[in-house]
DSSP file (Angstrom, degrees, kcal/mol; ACC not computed):
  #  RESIDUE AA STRUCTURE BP1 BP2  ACC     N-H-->O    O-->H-N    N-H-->O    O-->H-N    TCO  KAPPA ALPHA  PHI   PSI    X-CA   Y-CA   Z-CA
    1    1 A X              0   0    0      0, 0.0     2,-0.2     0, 0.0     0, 0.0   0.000 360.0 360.0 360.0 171.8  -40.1   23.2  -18.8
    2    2 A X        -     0   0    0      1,-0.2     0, 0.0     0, 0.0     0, 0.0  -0.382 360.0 -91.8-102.1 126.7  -39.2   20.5  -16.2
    3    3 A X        -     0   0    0     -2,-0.2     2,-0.8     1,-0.1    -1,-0.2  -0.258  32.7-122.1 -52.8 150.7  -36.8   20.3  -13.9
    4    4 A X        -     0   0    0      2,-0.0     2,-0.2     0, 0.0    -1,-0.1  -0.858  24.4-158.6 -91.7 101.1  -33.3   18.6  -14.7
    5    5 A X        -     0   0    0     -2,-0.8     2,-0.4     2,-0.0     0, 0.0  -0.558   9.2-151.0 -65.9 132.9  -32.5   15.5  -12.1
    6    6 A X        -     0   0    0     -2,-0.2     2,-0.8     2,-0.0    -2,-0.0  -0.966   6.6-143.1-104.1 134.8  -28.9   14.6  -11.9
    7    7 A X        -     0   0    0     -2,-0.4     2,-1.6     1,-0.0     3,-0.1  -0.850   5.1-158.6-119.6 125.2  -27.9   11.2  -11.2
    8    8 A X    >>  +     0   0    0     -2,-0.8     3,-1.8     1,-0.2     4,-1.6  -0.273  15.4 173.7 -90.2  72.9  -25.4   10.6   -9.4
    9    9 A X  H 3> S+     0   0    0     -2,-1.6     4,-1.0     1,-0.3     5,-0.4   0.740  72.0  65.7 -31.8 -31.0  -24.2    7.3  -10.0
   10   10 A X  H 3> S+     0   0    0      2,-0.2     4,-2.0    -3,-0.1    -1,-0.3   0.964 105.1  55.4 -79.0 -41.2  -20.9    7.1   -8.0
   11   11 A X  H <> S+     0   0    0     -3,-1.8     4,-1.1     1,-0.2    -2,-0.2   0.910 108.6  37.6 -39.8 -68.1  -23.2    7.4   -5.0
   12   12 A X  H  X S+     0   0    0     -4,-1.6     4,-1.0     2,-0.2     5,-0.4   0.836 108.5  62.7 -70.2 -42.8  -25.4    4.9   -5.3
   13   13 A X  H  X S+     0   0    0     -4,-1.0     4,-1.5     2,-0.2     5,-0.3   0.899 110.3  51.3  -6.6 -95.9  -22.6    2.3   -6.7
   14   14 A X  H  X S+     0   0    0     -4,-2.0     4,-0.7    -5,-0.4    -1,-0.2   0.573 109.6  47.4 -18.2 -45.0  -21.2    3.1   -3.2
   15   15 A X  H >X S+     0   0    0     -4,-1.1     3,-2.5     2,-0.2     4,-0.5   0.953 119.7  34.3 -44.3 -94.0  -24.4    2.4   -1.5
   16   16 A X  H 3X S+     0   0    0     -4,-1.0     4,-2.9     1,-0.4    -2,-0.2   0.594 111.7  56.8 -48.0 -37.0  -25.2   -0.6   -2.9
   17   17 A X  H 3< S+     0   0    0     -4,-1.5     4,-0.4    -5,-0.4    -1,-0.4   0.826 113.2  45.2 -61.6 -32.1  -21.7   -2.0   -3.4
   18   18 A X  H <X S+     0   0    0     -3,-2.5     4,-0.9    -4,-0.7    -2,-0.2   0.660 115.5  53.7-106.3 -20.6  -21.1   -1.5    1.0
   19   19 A X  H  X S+     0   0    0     -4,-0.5     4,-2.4     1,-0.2    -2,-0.2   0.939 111.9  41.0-100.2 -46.9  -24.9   -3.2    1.2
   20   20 A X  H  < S+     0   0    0     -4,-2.9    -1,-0.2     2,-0.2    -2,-0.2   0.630 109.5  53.7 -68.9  -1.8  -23.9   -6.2   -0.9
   21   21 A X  H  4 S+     0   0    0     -4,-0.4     3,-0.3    -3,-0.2    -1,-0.2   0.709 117.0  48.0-110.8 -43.2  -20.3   -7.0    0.6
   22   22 A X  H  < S+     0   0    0     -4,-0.9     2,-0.2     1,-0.2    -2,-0.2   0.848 128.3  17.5 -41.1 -58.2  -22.5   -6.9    3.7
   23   23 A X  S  < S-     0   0    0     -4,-2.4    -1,-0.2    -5,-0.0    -2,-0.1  -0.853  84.2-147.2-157.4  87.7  -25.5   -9.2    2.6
   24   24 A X        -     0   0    0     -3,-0.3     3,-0.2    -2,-0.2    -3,-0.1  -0.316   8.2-142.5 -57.9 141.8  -23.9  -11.2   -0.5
   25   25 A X  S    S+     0   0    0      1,-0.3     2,-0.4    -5,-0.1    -1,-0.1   0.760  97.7  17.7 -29.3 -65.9  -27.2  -11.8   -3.1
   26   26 A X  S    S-     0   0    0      2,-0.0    -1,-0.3     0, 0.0     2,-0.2  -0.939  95.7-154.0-127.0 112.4  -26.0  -15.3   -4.2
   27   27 A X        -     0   0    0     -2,-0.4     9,-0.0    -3,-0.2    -4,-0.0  -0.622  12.9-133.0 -94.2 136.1  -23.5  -16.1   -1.4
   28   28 A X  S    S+     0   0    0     -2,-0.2     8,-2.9     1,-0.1     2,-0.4   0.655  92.5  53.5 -67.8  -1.7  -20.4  -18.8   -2.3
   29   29 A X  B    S-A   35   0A   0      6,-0.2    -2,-0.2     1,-0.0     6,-0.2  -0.952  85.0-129.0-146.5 139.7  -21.0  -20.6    0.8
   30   30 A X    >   -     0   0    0      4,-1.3     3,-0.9    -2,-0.4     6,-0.1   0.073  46.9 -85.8 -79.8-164.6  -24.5  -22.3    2.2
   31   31 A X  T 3  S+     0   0    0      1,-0.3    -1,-0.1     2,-0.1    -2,-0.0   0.746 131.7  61.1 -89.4  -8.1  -25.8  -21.6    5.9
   32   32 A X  T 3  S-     0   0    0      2,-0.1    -1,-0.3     3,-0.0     3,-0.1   0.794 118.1-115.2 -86.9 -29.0  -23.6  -24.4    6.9
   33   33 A X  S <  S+     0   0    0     -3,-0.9    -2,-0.1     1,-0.3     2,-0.1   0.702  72.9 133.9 108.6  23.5  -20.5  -22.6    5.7
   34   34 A X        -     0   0    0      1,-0.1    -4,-1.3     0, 0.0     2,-0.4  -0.442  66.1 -93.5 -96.1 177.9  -19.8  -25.4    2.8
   35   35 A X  B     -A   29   0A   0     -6,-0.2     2,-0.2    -2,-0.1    -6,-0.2  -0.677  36.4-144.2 -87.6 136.9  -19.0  -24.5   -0.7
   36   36 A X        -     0   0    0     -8,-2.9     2,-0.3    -2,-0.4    -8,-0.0  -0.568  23.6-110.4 -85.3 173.9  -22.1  -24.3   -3.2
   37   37 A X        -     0   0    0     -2,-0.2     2,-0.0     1,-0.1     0, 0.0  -0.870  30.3-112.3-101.4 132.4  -21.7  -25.5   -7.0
   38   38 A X        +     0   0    0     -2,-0.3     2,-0.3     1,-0.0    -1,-0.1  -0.147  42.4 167.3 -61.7 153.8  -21.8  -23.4   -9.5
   39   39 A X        -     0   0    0      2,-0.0     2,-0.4    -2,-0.0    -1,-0.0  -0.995  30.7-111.5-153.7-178.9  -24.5  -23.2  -12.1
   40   40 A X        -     0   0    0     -2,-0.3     2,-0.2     2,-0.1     0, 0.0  -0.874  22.2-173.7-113.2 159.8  -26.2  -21.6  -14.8
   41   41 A X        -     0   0    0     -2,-0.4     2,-0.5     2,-0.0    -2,-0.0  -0.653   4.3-170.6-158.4  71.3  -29.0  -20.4  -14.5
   42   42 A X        -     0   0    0     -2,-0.2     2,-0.4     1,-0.1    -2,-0.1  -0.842   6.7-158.1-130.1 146.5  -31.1  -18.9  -17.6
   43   43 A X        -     0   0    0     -2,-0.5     2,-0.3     2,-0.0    -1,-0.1  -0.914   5.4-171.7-103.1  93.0  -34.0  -17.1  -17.7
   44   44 A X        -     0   0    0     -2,-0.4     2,-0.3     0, 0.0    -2,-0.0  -0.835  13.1-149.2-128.8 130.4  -36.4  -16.7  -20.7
   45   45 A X        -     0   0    0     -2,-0.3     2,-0.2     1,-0.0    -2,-0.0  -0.811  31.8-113.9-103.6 129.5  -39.7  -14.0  -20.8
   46   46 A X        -     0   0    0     -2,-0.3     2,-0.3     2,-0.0    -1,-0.0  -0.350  34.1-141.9 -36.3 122.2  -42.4  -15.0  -22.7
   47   47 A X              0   0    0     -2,-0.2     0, 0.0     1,-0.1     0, 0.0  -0.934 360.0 360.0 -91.6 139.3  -42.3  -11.9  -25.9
   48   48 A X              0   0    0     -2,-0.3    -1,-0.1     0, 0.0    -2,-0.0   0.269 360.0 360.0 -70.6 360.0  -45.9  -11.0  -26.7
């Protein structure tokens, strides 16, 4: 049989949480340091 991987979830959280607080994804504030406006923003996949 196959080895068991464990994932360890608390780890990687941590990573990624120190990497985004770092280098925001969607950042509140534009390269000029003003406030953006919110929006929505949705996102529909073709189903085959």
């Amino acid at each position: 049989m196959g080895t068991k991987i464990v994932y360890n979830h608390r780890a990687i959280e941590k990573k990624w949480r120190e990497k985004w607080e770092e280098n925001p994804v969607n950042p509140k504030v534009d390269d000029n340091g003003k406030k953006k406006p919110k929006y929505y923003c949705l996102d529909m996949f073709p189903y085959p």
